[in-house]
C-alpha positions in Angstrom: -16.4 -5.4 -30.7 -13.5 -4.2 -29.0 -12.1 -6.0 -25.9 -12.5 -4.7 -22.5 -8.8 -3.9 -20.8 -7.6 -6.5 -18.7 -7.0 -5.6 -14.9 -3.6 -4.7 -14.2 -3.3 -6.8 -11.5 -4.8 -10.4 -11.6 -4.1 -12.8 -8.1 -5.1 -16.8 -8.6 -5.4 -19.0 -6.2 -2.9 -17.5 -3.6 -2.0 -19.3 -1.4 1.1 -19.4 1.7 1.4 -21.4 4.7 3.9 -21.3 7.9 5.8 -24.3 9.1 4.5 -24.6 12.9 7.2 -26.9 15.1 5.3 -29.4 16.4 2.2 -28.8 15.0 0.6 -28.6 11.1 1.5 -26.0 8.9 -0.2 -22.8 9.6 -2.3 -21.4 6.4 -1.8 -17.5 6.3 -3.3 -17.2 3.2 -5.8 -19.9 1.6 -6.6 -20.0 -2.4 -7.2 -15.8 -2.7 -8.7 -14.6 -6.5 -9.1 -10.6 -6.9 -8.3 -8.6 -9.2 -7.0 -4.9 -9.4 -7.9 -2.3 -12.5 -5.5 0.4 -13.5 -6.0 3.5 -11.7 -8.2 1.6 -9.1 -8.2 1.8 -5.3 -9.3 -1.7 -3.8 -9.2 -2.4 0.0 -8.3 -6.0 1.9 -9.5 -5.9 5.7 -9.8 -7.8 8.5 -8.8 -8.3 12.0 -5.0 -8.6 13.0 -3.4 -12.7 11.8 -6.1 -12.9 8.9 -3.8 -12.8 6.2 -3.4 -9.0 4.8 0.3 -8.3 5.3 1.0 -11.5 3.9 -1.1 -11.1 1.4 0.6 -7.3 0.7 4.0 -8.9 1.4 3.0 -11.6 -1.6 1.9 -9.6 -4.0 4.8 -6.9 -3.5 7.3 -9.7 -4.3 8.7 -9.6 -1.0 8.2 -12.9 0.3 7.4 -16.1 -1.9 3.7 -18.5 -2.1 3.1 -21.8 -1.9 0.4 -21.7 -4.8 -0.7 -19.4 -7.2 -0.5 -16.8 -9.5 0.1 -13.3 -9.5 -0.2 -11.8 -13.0 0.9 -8.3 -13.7 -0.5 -7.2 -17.2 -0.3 -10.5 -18.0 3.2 -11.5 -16.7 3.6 -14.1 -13.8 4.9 -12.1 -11.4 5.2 -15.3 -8.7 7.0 -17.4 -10.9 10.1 -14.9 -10.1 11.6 -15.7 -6.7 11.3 -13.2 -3.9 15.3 -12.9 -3.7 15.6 -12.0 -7.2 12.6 -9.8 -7.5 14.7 -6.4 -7.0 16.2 -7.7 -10.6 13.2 -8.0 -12.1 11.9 -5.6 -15.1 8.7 -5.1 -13.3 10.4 -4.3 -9.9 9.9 -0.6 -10.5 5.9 -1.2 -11.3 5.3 -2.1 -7.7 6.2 -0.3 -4.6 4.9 -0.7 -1.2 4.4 2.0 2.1 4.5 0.0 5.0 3.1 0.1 8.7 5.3 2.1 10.7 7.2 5.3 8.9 9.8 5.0 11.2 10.8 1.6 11.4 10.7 1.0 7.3 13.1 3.7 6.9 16.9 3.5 7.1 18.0 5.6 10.5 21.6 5.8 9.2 20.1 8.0 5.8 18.6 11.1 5.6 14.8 12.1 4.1 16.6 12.9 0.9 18.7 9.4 0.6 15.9 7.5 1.3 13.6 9.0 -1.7 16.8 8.8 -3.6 17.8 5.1 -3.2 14.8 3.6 -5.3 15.6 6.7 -8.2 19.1 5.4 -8.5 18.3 1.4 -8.3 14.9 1.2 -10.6 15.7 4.4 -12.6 19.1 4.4 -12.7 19.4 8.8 -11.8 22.0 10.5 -10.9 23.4 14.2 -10.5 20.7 16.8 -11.3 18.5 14.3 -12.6 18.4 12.2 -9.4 17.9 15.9 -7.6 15.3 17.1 -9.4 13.5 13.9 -9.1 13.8 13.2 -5.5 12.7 17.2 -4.6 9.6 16.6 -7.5 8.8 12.9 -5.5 9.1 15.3 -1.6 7.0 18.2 -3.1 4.2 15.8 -4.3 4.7 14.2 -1.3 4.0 17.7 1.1 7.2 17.6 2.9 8.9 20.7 3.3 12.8 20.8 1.6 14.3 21.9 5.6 13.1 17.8 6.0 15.6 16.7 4.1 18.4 16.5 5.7 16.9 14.6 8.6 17.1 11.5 9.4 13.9 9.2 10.8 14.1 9.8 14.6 14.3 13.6 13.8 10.8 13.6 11.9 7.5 13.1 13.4 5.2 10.4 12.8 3.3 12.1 9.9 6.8 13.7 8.2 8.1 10.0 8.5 5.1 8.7 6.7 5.4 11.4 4.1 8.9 10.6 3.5 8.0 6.4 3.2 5.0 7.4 0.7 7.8 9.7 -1.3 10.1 7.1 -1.4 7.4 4.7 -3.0 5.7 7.1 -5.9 9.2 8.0 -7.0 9.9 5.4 -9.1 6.5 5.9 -10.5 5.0 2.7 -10.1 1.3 1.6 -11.7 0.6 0.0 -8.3 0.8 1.2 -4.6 0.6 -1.1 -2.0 -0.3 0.3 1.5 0.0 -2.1 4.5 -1.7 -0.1 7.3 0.4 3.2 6.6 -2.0 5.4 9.4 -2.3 2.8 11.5 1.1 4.0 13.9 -0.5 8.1 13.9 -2.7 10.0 16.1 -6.2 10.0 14.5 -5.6 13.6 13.0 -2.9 13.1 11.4 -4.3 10.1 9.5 -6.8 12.3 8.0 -4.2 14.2 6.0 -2.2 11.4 5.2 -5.3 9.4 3.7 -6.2 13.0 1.9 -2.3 13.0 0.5 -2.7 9.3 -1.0 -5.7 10.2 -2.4 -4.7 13.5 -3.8 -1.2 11.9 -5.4 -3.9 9.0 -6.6 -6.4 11.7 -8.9 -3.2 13.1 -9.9 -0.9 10.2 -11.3 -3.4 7.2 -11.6 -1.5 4.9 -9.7 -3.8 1.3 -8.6 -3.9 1.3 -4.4 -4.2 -2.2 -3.1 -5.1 -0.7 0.2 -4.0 -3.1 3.7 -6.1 -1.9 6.8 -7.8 -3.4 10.1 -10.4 -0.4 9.5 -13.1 -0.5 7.1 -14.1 3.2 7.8 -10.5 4.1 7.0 -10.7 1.8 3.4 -14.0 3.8 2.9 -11.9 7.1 2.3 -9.7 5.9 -0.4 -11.2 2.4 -1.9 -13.9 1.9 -4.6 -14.2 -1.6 -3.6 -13.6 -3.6 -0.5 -12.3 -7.1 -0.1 -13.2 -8.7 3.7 -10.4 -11.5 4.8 -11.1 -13.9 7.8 -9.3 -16.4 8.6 -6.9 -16.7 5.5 -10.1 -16.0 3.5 -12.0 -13.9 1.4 -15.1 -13.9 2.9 -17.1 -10.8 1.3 -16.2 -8.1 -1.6 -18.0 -5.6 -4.0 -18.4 -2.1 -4.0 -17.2 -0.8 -0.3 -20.6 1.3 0.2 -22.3 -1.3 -0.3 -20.7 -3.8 1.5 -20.6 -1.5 4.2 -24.3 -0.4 4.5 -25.9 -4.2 3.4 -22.9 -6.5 4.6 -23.7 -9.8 3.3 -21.5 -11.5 6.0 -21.9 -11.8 9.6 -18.3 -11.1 10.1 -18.1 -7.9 8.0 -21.0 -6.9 9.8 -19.7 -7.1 13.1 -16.5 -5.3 11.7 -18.0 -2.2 10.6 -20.1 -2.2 13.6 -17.4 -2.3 16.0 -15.2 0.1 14.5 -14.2 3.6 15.7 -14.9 5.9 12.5 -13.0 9.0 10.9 -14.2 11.7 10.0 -15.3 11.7 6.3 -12.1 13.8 4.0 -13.5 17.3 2.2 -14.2 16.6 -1.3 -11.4 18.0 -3.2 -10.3 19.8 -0.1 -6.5 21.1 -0.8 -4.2 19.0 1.3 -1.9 21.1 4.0 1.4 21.7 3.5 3.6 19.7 5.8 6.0 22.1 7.6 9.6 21.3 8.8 8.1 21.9 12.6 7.3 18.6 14.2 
């Protein structure tokens, strides 16, 4: 009987605390176990100071735990330190959008040098090869080529989130992680991002490890839902079921309380992003 294929991302026993002067260390994140499939899109919510960014900044490789594993296809990603992660073979595997567009992106570089950067480091492009990829990475990406040449505070919110999700499929990674990449936009302009991630998801099969506050918002993208309190994995499964018959009291008073989105158009043929703000 053949084997079943092991998740592409496996997380054991994660765990990270915060010195506190004065006081005893503060645990951000206590003893997590999930796992990720290839191709999969899995969300991790919860109010603000539960954990999520540090768990996303964690499993990115950006920062370093106190405990635990982090396997990627098998590999112990954790057991590489955070400052010599951007060395590592697997760097390219795993990129990350982050919360606000404008802020993660260099304001000294232009659209174009910031999709180009990771092309040059993790794939090592240049000339017309590092061209052709960083216009394929901006057209998946909906941003118009006149956006190029701009730099952050010339963009609007949505063109600067376009540019920060370009800059993270380029490489081509098997896993995306999103820490709260609508959370900064007006409530329209969400929409169409969260339609863009999941349009360049069908289209590539890239894994989504999916950071949000919102559970309505997880419900657009994510298969399955993990619920974090307190450092904590409180609730997961499937996310419509855990949102219609939430098993917690917490997770029931989050999905309650929540402002919702409007539900995406199945298959609906994301809009074009133009070089007007």
């Amino acid at each position: 009987m053949l084997s079943e294929t092991p998740p592409l991302l496996q997380v054991q026993g994660l765990t990270k605390r915060f010195d506190v002067p004065g006081r005893a260390a503060r645990v951000a994140v206590d003893a997590l176990d999930f796992s990720l499939g290839a191709g999969e899109a899995l969300g991790l919510v919860g109010e603000s100071g539960s954990g999520k960014s540090t768990t996303a900044a964690l499993v990115a490789r950006l920062a370093d735990a106190d405990a635990g594993r982090i396997l990627l296809r098998g590999t112990d990603i954790a057991a590489v330190p955070a400052h010599s992660a951007a060395r590592a073979p697997w760097r390219r595997e795993i990129q990350m959008v982050f919360q606000d567009p404008l802020d993660s992106l260099d304001p000294r570089a232009t659209a174009r040098e910031a999709i180009a950067d990771p092309l040059r480091r993790l794939r090592g492009l240049r000339g017309a090869a590092l061209a052709a990829a960083v216009r394929d990475a901006a057209d998946r990406s909906q941003i118009a080529s006149a956006l190029l040449g701009r730099r952050p505070h010339e963009l609007s919110g949505g063109q600067a989130a376009r540019v920060g999700i370009a800059r993270a499929i380029a490489p081509a990674p098997a896993l995306l992680i999103l820490d709260e990449p609508t959370s900064a936009l007006d409530v329209s302009v969400q929409v169409g991002v969260l339609q863009l991630l999941e349009q360049l998801r069908r289209d590539s099969g890239m894994a989504y490890l999916f950071i949000s506050h919102d559970l309505q918002v997880v419900r657009l993208l994510c298969e399955r839902v993990l619920v974090m309190r307190e450092a904590r994995i409180v609730e997961q499964g499937p996310t419509e079921q855990v949102l219609a018959r939430p098993a917690h009291p917490y997770t029931a008073a989050l999905a309650a309380a929540l402002p919702k989105l409007p539900l995406l158009p199945e298959h609906a043929p994301a809009h074009r992003v133009s070089a007007v703000p």
